[in-house]
SETIRO-299507 format. One record per residue (C-alpha): residue in three letters; z, y, x. Coordinates in steps of 0.02 Angstrom, whole numbers, plus 50000, padded with zeros to 5 digits. Layout:
BEGIN
ALAZYX ...
This chain:
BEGIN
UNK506784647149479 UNK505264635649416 UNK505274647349257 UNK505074663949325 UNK503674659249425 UNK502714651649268 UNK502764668549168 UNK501644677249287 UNK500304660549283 UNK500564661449110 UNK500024678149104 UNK498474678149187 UNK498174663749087 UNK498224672148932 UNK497134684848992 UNK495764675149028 UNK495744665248868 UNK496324679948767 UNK497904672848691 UNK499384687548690 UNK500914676048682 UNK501194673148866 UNK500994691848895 UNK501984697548741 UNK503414687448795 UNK503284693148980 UNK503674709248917 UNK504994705748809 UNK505884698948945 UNK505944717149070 UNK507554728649053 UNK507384743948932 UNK507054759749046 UNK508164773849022 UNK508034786748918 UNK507944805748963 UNK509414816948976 UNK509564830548846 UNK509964842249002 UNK508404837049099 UNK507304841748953 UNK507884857848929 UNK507814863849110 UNK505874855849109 UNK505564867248953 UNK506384884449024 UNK505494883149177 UNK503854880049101 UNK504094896048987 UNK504534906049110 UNK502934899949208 UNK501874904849041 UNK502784921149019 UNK502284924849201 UNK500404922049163 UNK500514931048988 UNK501174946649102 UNK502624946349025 UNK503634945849153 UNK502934961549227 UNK503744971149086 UNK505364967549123 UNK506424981449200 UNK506384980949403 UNK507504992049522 UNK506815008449529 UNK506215014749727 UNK507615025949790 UNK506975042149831 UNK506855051150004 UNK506765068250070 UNK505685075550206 UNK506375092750279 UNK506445102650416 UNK506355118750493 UNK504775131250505 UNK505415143650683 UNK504535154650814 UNK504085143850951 UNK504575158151090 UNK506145164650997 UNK506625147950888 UNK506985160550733 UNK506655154650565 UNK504995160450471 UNK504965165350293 UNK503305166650200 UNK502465149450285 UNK501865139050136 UNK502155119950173 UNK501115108050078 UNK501315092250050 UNK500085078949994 UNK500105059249986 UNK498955044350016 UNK498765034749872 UNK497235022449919 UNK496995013549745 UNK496525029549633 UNK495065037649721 UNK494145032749859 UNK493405049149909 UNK495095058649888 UNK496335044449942 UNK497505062550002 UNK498165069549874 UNK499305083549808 UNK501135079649783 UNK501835098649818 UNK502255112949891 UNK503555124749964 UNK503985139950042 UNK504985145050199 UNK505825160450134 UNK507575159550109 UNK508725163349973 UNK509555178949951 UNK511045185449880 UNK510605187049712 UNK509845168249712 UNK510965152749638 UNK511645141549758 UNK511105130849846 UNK510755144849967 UNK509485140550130 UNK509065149350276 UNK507235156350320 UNK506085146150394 UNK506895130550290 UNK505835119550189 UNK506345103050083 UNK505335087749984 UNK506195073349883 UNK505085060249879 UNK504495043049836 UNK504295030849979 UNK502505032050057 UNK501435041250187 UNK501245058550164 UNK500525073050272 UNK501125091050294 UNK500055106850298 UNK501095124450370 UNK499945140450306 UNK500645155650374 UNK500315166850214 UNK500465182950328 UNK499305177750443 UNK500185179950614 UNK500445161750659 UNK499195148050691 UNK498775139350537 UNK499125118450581 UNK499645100750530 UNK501155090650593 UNK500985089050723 UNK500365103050780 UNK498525096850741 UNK496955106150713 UNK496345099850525 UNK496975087250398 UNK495665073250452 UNK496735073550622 UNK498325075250547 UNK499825062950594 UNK500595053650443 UNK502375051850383 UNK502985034650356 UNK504635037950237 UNK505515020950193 UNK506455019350030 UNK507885032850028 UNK507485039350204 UNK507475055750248 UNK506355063650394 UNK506445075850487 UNK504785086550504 UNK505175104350569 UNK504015113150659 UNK503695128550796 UNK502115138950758 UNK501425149650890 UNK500475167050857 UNK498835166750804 UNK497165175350850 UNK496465188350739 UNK494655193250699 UNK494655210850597 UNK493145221650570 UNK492395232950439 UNK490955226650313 UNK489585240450271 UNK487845242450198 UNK486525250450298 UNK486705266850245 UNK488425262750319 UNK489395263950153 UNK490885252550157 UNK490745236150045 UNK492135230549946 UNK492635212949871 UNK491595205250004 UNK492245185750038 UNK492295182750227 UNK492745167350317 UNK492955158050469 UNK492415140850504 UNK492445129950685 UNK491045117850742 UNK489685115250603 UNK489885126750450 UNK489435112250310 UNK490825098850397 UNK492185108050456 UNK493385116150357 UNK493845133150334 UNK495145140450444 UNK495425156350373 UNK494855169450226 UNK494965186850186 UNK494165199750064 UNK493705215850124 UNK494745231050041 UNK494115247549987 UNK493725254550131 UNK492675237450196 UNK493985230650299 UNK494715211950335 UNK495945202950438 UNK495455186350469 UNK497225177550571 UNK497985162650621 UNK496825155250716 UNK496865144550884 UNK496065148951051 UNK494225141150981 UNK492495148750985 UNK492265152150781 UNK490715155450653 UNK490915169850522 UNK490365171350356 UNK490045185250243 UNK489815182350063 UNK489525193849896 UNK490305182449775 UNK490575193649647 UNK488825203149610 UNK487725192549721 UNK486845210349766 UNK486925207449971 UNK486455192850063 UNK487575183050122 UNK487405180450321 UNK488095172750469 UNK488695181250604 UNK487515192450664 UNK486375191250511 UNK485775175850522 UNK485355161150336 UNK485675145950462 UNK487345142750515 UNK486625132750679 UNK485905152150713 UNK487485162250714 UNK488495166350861 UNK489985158050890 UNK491405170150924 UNK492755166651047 UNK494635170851019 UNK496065166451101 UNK497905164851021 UNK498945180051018 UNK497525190951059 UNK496375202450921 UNK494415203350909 UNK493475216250831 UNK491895210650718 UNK490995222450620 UNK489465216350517 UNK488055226550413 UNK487325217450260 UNK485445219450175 UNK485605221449998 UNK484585204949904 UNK483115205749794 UNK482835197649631 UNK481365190049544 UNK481335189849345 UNK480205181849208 UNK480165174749073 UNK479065157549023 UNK478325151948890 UNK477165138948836 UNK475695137548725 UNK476355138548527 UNK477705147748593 UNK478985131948615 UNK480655137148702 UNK481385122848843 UNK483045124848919 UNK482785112249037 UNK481575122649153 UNK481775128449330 UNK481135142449448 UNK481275140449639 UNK480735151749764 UNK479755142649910 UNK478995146450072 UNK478455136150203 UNK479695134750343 UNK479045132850565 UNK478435116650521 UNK477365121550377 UNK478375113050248 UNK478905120550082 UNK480815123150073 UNK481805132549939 UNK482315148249995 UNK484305148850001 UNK484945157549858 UNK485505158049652 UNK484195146049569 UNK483185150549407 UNK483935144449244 UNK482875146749122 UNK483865153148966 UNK483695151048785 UNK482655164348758 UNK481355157548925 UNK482125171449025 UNK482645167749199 UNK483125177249372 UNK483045171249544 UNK484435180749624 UNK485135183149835 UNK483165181849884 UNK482745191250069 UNK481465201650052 UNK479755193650098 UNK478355184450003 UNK478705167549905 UNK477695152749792 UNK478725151049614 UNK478875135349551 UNK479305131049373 UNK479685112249356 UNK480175102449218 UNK481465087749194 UNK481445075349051 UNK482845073948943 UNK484075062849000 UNK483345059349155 UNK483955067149334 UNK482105066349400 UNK480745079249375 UNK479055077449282 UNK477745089849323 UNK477685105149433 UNK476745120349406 UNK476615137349524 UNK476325155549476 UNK475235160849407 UNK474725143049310 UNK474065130049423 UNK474625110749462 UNK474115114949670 UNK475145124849783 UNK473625128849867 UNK472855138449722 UNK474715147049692 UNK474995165249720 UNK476335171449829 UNK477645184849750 UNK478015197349878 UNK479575207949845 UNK480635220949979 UNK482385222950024 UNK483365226349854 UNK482025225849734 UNK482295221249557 UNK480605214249509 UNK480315211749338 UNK478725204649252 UNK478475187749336 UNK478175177549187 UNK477245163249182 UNK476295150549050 UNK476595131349036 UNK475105122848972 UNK473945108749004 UNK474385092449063 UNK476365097949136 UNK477165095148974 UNK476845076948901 UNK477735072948740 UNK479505064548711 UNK479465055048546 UNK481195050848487 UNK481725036248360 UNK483345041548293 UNK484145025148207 UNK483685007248138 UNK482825004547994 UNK483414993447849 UNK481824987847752 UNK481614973147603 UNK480304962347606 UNK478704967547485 UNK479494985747452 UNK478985003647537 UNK479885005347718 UNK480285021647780 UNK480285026847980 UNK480715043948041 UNK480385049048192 UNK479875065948307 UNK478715069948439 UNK479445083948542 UNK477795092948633 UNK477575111048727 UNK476225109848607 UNK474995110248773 UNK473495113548678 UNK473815113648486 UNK475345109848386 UNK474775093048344 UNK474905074148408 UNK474065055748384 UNK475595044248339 UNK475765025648339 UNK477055015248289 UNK477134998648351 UNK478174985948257 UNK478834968648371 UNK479574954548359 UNK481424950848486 UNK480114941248593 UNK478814955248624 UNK477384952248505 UNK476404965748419 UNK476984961548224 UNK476054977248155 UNK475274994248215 UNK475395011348127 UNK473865024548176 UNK474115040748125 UNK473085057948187 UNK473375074348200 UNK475465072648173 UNK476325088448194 UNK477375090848314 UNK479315097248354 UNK479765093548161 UNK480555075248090 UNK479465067547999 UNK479275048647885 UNK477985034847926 UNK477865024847744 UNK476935007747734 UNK477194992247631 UNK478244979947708 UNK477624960547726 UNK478504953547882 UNK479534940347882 UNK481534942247845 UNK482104944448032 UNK482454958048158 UNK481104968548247 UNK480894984048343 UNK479664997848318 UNK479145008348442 UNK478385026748425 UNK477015032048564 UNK476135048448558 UNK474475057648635 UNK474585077248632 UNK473285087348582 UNK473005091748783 UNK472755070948800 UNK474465069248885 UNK475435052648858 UNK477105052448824 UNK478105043648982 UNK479735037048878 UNK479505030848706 UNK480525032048559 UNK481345016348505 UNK482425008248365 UNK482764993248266 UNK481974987548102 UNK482874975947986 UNK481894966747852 UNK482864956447704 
C-alpha cells in the first residue's frame, strides 16, 4: 500500500527538481489503453464524407423522387340552364415567387371548352369541359368567353386577377374547378369621323375604376362599316376608349371626347342587358422638321416635344407620338389636337438617361422668348425646322483604349472630341496624364483640334515605369466645356 502512495510524492518531486525518473516510471506502470476498432474507423470516415459531399453540393446532384403530378378540371356551364359552353378559353397561370418579383403570376397554359367531335381521336369530352395536369403549387384560373356573351371572371367568380382565389393542388391531387358564367352586358356603337364617314380598324376598349390601374375588361375593333361589340361585362359603371392604332390619324379620346381619363363619363351597364355608344373622332395634326446644327453635324439622340402650359400654368407635354429625330435630323410629332404649342428639342448625352440642354423654336435657351406653333384640326405642317447652336451642345471627348508606352521613346494617344461644332469645327484639347493616386504627372495643350475625326497626341515619354491614366478635356469653339471626360490607361515600361 506504502508504495503506491510514494509514486505520486515521487512525482511531484521530480517535477520540482526536474529529474524525469520518478515520472517516467509512474507511467510505465498504467495499463495500455485500447486500441481502435477497424469498424469504428470506418463508420467515423463515411460519415465525415458524406458530411463534405453535402457541403461540396454534391449531394444535391443525386437523383430525388420526382413530384407526382396533378390535374385541375372541371366544367365551364350556363348558370340558368347548367349546359356546357364551348368556345370559353380557360387560362391557367402559376405563382412562382423566386423568379420575378414584379410578375410572381405567371403563364403555365391554356385551354378551351369546346368539345370533341366525331372526327376527333379519342379521348372524346363534352362542351363546356376543360382539363390541366400539373405540378404541385398554387395556380389561378382565368374563363374568357371568346364570343362575348358571358361575363368575363376568375374562380371564383371574381372581378380581376389581383382578387382572384388561389388553387392549392398537393402532390398528385386533382381539383375540381368548374364554373357557371352568367350573361354579360354589351356596349355596341358605331365609330365615325365628322363628316360622319365610318372609321375602320379603330381599337376600342373598356376599362372599370381608373383607366391607368385597372385592367381592361373587354376589346373590340370596329369593322368596315365602324361598328363594335364590346361584351361580357358585369353590372359596373365603365370608361371607353377609342384608339387609332394603326395610322395614328384621329385622336384618340375618352368617352365623350375627352384626353383625361378622370374627364370621361362613366357608362353604366347592367348584365344581360345592351347599351348603345356611338362616338365621333377629330382627325390629329402633325408637326414636321427637320434640325440641324451649325457645320451641319447629324445627332440621333435628339428629341421634339410639344408643350403647353396646362390650368396651373405649368408646361406639360401634350399627349401624343413623341419626336424622334432620325438619321437624316428629320422628325414628326404625330396625334397632336389642334391648338398652339412651344417645341422643344432637348438633348441627352450618350450613355446617360438624363438630359443636357434644352432649346425652344425658333433658337433660344428661355421658354419665354420661344414661339408658339399653332396648327388646326388635321393639318400636316411641314417646315418647322430648327438650328442647334451655341452653348446646348458641349463636347463629349472619348478615350478609346490604354496606352502601352516605353520609357524615353515617342508615345502615341488617340482620342476624339465629338462637338455639334457650336460655333466652328474646332476644339482646345488637353490631356492630362496621373498617377493611381491623383497627381497631375504631365499636361498636353493643344489648340484649335478638329473635331468629330480620331486623331494622335505624340510626345516623348519620361515618366517613371508604372501605371497612369490620362485624361482628355476639351473647350469648343462656342467656349462650352465638355461635362464627361474621356478616360484610359497608360502603361509605361
Amino acid at each position: 500500500m506504502g508504495s503506491r502512495h510514494e509514486a505520486p510524492h515521487a512525482c511531484k518531486a521530480s517535477q520540482m527538481c526536474g529529474a524525469p525518473h520518478a515520472c517516467a516510471a509512474l507511467h510505465a506502470c498504467e495499463a495500455p489503453r485500447p486500441r481502435p476498432r477497424p469498424l469504428r474507423i470506418a463508420l467515423v470516415l463515411a460519415a465525415a464524407a458524406l458530411f463534405l459531399l453535402a457541403a461540396l453540393g454534391v449531394a444535391g446532384a443525386w437523383p430525388t423522387p420526382a413530384a407526382a403530378s396533378g390535374t385541375i378540371s372541371g366544367m365551364v356551364t350556363d348558370a340558368s340552364t347548367g349546359a356546357g359552353l364551348p368556345a370559353v378559353s380557360v387560362r391557367l397561370t402559376r405563382l412562382v415567387p423566386g423568379e420575378d418579383p414584379n410578375m410572381p403570376w405567371q403563364w403555365a397554359g391554356e385551354e378551351s371548352t369546346t368539345g370533341s367531335g366525331p372526327d376527333d381521336s379519342p379521348p372524346y369530352w363534352p362542351d363546356g369541359w376543360f382539363s390541366f395536369t400539373v405540378q404541385p403549387g398554387r395556380y389561378r384560373l382565368e374563363f374568357y368567353d371568346t364570343t362575348g356573351e358571358y361575363i368575363h371572371e376568375w374562380w371564383k367568380h371574381k372581378g380581376g386577377s389581383t382578387t382572384a382565389d388561389s388553387i392549392y393542388l398537393a402532390d398528385g391531387a386533382t381539383f375540381d374547378a368548374g364554373m357557371a358564367l352568367t350573361p354579360g352586358a354589351h356596349i355596341r356603337g358605331r365609330v365615325t369621323d365628322r363628316a360622319g364617314t365610318p372609321l375602320e380598324g379603330i381599337y376600342v376598349n373598356v376599362h372599370a375604376g381608373n383607366w391607368s390601374t385597372s385592367e381592361t375588361w373587354s376589346e373590340d375593333e370596329t369593322a368596315a362599316d365602324g361598328t363594335y361589340d364590346l361584351g361580357g361585362l358585369p353590372t359596373d359603371r365603365f370608361v371607353v376608349e377609342f384608339q387609332d392604332l394603326k395610322d395614328d390619324i384621329y385622336l384618340y379620346q375618352f368617352w365623350p371626347d375627352k384626353r383625361v381619363c378622370s374627364e370621361a363619363t362613366p357608362i353604366a351597364v347592367t348584365a344581360g342587358q345592351t347599351t348603345t355608344l356611338n362616338a365621333v373622332m377629330k382627325r390629329a395634326a402633325s408637326i414636321n422638321g427637320r434640325v440641324t446644327t451649325l457645320g451641319g453635324v447629324t445627332l440621333r439622340n435628339i428629341t421634339v416635344s410639344a408643350q403647353k402650359r396646362d390650368a396651373k400654368g405649368r408646361l406639360v407635354t401634350v399627349v401624343g407620338s413623341g419626336g424622334a429625330v432620325g438619321d437624316d435630323g428629320s422628325y414628326r410629332i404625330r396625334g397632336v389636337p389642334a391648338g398652339s404649342y412651344l417645341l422643344q428639342y432637348r438633348w441627352y448625352d450618350e450613355g446617360y438617361d438624363f438630359p443636357r440642354k434644352a432649346m425652344w423654336y425658333p433658337g433660344t435657351f428661355y421658354v419665354s422668348q420661344a414661339r408658339r406653333v399653332r396648327v388646326a384640326e388635321g393639318q400636316y405642317l411641314e417646315g418647322v425646322d430648327m438650328t442647334l447652336w451655341g452653348d446646348a451642345l458641349p463636347p463629349l471627348t472619348q478615350a478609346p483604349s490604354a496606352v502601352r508606352a516605353r520609357r524615353g521613346a515617342v508615345a502615341r494617344i488617340r482620342y476624339r472630341v465629338r462637338d455639334a461644332r457650336s460655333g466652328g469645327p474646332t476644339a482646345d484639347v488637353t490631356i492630362k496624364v496621373k498617377d493611381l493616386k491623383g497627381r497631375t504627372v504631365k499636361t498636353i495643350r493643344m489648340s484649335r483640334r478638329r473635331v468629330n475625326r480620331w486623331l494622335t497626341c505624340r510626345f516623348r515619354c519620361n515618366l517613371k515605369r508604372k501605371k497612369y491614366r490620362y485624361i482628355v478635356y476639351a473647350v469648343d469653339s462656342g467656349a462650352n466645356r465638355q461635362k464627361k471626360a474621356g478616360r484610359n490607361l497608360l502603361l509605361v515600361k
